[in-house]
NUDO-378398 format. One record per residue (C-alpha): residue in three letters; x, y, z; residue number from 1. Coordinates in nm, 4 decimals, always signed. Layout:
# NUDO-378398
+-----+----------+----------+----------+-----+
:  aa :        X :        Y :        Z :   i :
+-----+----------+----------+----------+-----+
: ALA :        X :        Y :        Z : NUM :
...
+-----+----------+----------+----------+-----+
//
This chain:
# NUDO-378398
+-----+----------+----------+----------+-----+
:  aa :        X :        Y :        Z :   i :
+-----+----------+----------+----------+-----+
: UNK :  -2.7910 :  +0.5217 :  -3.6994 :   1 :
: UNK :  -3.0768 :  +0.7190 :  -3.4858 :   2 :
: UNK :  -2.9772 :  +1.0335 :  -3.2927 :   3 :
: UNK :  -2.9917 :  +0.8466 :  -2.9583 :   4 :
: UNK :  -2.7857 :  +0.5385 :  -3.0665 :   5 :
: UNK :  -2.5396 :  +0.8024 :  -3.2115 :   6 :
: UNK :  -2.5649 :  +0.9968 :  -2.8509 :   7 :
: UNK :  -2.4783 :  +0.6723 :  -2.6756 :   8 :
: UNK :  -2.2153 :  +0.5526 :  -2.9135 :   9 :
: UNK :  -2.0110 :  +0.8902 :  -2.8229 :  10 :
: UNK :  -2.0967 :  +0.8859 :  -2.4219 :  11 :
: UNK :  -1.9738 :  +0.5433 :  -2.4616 :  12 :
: UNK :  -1.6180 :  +0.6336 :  -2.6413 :  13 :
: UNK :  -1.5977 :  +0.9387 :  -2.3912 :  14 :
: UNK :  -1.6391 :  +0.7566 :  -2.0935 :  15 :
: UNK :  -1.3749 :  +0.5117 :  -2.2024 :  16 :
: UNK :  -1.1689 :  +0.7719 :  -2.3024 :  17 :
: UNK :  -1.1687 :  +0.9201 :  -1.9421 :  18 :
: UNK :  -1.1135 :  +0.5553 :  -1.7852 :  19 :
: UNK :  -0.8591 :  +0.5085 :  -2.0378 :  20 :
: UNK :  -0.6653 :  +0.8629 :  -1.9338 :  21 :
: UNK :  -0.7059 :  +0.7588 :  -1.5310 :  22 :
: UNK :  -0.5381 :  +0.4542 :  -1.6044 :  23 :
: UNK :  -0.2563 :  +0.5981 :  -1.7653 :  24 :
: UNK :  -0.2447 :  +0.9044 :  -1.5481 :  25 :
: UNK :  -0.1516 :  +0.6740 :  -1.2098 :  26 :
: UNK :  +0.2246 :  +0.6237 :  -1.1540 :  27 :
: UNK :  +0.3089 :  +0.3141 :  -1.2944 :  28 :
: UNK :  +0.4827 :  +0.2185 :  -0.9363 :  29 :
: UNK :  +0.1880 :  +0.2200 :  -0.7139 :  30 :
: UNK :  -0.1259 :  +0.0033 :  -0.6447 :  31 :
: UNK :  -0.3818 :  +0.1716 :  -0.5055 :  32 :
: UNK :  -0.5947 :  +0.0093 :  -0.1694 :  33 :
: UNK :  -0.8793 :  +0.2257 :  -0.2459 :  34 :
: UNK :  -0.9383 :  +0.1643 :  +0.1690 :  35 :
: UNK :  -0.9425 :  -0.2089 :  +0.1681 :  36 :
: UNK :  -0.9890 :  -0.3037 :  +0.5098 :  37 :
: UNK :  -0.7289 :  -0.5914 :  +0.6574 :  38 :
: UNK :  -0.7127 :  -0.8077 :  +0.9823 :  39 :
: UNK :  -0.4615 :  -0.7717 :  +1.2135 :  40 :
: UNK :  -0.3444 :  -0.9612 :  +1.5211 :  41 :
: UNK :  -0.4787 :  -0.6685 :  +1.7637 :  42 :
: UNK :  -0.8248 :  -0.6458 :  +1.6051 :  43 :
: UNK :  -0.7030 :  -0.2321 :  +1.5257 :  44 :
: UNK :  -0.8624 :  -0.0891 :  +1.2042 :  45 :
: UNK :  -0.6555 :  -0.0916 :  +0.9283 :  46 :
: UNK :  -0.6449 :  +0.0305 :  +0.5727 :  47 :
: UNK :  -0.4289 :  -0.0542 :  +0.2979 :  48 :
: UNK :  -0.3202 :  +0.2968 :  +0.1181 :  49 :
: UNK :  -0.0989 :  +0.1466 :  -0.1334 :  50 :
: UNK :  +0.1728 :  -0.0340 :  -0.2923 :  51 :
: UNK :  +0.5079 :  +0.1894 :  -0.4058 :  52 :
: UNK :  +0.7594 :  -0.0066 :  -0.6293 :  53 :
: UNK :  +0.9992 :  +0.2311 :  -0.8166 :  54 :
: UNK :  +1.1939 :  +0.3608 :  -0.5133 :  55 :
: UNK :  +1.4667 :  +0.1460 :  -0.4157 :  56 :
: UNK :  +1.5822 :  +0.1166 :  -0.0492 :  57 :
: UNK :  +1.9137 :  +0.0686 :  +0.0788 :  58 :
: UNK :  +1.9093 :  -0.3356 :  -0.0449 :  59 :
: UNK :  +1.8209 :  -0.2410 :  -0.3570 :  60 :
: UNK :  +1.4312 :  -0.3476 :  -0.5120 :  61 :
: UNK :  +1.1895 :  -0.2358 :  -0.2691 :  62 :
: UNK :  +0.8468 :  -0.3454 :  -0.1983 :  63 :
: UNK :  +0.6495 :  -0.0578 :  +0.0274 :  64 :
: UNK :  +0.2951 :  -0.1531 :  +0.1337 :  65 :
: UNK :  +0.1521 :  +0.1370 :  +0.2953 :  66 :
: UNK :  -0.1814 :  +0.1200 :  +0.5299 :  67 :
: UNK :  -0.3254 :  +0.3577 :  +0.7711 :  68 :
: UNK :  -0.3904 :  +0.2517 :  +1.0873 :  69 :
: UNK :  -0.5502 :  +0.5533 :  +1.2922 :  70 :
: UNK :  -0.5516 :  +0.3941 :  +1.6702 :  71 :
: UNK :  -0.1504 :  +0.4386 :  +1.6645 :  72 :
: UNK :  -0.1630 :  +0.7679 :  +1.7075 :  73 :
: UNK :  -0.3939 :  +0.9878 :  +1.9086 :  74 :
: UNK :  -0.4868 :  +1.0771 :  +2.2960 :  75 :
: UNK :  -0.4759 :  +0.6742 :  +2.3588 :  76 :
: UNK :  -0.2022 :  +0.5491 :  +2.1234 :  77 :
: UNK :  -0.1226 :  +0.2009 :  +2.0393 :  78 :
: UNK :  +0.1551 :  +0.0474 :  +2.2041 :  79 :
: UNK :  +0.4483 :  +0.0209 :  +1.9362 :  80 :
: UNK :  +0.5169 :  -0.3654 :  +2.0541 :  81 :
: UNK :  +0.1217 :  -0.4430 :  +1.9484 :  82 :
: UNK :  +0.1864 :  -0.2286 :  +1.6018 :  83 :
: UNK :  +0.4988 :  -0.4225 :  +1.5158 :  84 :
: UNK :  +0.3294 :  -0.7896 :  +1.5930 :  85 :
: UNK :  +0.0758 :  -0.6178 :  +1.3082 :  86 :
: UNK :  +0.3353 :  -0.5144 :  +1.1045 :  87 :
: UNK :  +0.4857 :  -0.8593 :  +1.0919 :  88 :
: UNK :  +0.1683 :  -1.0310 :  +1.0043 :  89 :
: UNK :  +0.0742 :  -0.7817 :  +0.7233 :  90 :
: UNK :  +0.4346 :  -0.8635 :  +0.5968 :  91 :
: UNK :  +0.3216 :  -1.1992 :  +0.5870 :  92 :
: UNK :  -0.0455 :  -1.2395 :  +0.5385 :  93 :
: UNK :  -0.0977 :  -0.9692 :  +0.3125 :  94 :
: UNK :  +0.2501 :  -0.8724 :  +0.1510 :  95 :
: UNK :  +0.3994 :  -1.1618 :  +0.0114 :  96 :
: UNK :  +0.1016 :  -1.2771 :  -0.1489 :  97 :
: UNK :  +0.1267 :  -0.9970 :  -0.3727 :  98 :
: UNK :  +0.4513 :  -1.0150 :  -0.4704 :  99 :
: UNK :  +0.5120 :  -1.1148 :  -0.8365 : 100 :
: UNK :  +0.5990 :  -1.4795 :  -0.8806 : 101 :
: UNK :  +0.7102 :  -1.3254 :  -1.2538 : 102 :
: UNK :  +1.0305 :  -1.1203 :  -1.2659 : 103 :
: UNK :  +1.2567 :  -1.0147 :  -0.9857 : 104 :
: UNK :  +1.1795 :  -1.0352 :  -0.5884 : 105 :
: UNK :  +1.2324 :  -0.7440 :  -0.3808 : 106 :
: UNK :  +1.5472 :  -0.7696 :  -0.1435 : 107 :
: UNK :  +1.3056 :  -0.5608 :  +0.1099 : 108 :
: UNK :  +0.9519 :  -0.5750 :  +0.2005 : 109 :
: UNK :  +0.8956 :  -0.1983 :  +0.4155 : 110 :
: UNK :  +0.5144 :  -0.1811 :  +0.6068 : 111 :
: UNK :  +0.4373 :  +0.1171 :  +0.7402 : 112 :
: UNK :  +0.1475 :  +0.1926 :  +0.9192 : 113 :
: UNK :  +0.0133 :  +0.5643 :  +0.9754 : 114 :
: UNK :  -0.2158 :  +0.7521 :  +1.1584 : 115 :
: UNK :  -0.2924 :  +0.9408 :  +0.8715 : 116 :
: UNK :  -0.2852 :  +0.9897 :  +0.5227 : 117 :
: UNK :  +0.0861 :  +1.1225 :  +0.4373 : 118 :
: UNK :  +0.1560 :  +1.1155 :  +0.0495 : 119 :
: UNK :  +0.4809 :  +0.9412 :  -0.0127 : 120 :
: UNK :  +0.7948 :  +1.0821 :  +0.0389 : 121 :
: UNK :  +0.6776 :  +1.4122 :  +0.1871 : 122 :
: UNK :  +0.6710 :  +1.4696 :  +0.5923 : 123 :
: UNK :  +0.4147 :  +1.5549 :  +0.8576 : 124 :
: UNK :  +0.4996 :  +1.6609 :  +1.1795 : 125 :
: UNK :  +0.1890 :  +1.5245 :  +1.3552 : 126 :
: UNK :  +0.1669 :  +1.2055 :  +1.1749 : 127 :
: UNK :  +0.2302 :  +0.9221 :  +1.4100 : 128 :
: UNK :  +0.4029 :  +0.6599 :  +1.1418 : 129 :
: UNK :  +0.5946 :  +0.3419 :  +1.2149 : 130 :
: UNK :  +0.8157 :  +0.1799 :  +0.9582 : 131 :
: UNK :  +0.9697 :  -0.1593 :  +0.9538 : 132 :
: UNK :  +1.1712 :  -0.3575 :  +0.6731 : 133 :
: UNK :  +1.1661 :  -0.7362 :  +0.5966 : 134 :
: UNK :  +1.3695 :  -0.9721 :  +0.4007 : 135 :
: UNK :  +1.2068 :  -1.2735 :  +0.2267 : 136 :
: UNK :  +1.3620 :  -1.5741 :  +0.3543 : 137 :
: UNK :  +1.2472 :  -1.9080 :  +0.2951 : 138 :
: UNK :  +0.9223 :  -1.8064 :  +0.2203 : 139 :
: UNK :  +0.8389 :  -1.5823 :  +0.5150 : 140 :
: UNK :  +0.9193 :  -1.2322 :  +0.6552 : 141 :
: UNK :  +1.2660 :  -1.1730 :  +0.8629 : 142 :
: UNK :  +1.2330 :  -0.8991 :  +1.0619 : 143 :
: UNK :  +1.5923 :  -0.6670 :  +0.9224 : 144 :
: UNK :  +1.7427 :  -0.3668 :  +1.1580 : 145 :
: UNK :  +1.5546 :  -0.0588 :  +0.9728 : 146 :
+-----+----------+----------+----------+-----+
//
């Protein structure tokens, strides 16, 4: 094997070594967004953050989708009756798609939506964030007392 095929065979093992080590290095409970953009009734911008899956709520297995959604916050903030009708169809449109027809169903589905970035389970006094939890039933999102 030539010097530059042997270069390339070990920039090729290193760089899979490095995808290989990301991989592993992400909890195991959370899907990343990576910014994916989804529609909402109100036409706002939002982003899905993630997915968290290995904190249980109150009910037990607990689905969190997490997007941000800047315009609820702000010198002009959203009205929280337009964010919920949002919340309800990401529940719907985007959440139970994604939910595993393989193994057990959550007994909550929680959207948030925040006007910021705020890392899971920590706190931030200026975030605007709104939370809401769902049950599955027959197929759709029931809107539960949070």
């Amino acid at each position: 094997m030539g010097r530059a095929a042997g270069r390339t065979q070990r920039l090729a093992s290193g760089l899979m070594a490095v995808l290989l080590l990301s991989a592993f290095a992400r909890p195991a409970s959370a899907q990343d967004g990576a910014g994916v953009s989804v529609p909402v009734p109100s036409g706002q911008e939002v982003h899905w953050i993630d997915t968290i899956s290995d904190t249980p709520g109150p009910e037990g297995l607990t689905m969190r989708f997490r997007f941000l959604a800047p315009q609820i916050g702000g010198d002009d903030p959203m009205d929280p009756d337009v964010a919920a009708a949002d919340m309800q169809a990401l529940c719907e449109e985007f959440a139970l798609p994604r939910l595993s027809a393989i193994g057990p169903r959550p007994a909550q589905v929680v959207i948030s939506l925040s006007d910021r970035v705020v890392p899971f389970g920590e706190t931030d006094e200026e975030a605007v964030q709104f939370f809401e939890a769902y049950s599955v039933v027959d197929g759709g999102c029931e809107w539960e007392l949070f």
